[in-house]
N, C-alpha and C positions, 0 to 999 in steps of 0.2 A: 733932159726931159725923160719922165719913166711914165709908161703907160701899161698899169694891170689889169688882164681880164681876167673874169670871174666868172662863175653862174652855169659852166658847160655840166654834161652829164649827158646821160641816154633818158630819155623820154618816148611814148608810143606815141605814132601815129595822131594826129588830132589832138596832142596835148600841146602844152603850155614850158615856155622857158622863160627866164630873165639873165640878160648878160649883163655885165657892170663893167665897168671900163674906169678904173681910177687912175687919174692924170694928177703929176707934180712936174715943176721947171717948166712949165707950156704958157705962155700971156695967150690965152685962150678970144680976149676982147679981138674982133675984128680977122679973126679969123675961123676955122671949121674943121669939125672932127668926121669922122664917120667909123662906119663896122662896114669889112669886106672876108670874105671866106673863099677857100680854098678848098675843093673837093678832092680827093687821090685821081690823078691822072688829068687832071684841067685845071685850068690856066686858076688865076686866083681874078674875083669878080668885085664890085660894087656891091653892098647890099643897102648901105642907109648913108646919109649925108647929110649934119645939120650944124648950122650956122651958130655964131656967138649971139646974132639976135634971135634965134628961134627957126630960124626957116629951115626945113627939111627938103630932102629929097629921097626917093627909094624907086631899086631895080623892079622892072614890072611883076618880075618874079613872087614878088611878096610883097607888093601893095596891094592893102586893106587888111593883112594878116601882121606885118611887121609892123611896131612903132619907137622910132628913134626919139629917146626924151636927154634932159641934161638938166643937171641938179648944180649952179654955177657955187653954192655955198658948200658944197662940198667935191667939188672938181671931179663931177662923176658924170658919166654920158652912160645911156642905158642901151637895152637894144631888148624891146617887149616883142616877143615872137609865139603868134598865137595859131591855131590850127597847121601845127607841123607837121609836114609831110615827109618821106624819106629821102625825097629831093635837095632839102635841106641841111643832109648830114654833111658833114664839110668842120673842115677847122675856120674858127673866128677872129679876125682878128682886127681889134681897135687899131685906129690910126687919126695921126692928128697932123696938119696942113699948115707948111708956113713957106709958101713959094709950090712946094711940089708937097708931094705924100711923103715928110720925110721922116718923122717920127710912129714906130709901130710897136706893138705892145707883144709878147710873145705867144699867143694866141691862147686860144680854150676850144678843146673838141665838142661839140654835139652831134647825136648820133641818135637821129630818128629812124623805129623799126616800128 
């Protein structure tokens, strides 16, 4: 199983990002991916969580600003993240679920000023 993120950078305040998450070797059917981040000095969190049939979940943190989508014809799970704060900066990183979290992808930095 390989899982690449993509799409980090530095961004200001109030802007816009897209992370990409491309998954190979994952039977993705029937089970669930998400994006968690990792700030310097805390723990590493939940950010988004969504299902082979669609169904999402996300930390309160950034609900109605984050949107977890997944494109099944090209094995990519996204992570749309809109009115960024500097709360947000933190490293990202995809992960994909089969029993526990046990597939992760080697992350991408964003880094809101």
């Amino acid at each position: 199983v390989q899982l690449v993120e993509s799409g980090g950078g530095s961004v200001q305040a109030g802007g816009s990002q897209r992370l990409s998450c491309a998954f190979s070797g994952y039977t993705y059917s029937g089970h669930c991916m998400g994006w968690f981040r990792q700030a310097p000095g805390k723990e590493r969190e939940g950010v988004a969580i969504i299902g082979s049939s669609g169904s999402t979940g996300y930390a309160d943190s950034v609900k109605g600003r984050f949107t977890i989508s997944q494109d099944n014809a090209k094995n990519t799970v996204y992570l749309q993240m809109n009115d960024l704060k500097p709360e947000d900066t933190a490293m990202y990183y995809c992960a994909a679920k089969s029993g526990g979290w046990n597939y992760w992808g080697q992350g991408t930095q964003v880094t809101v000023s």
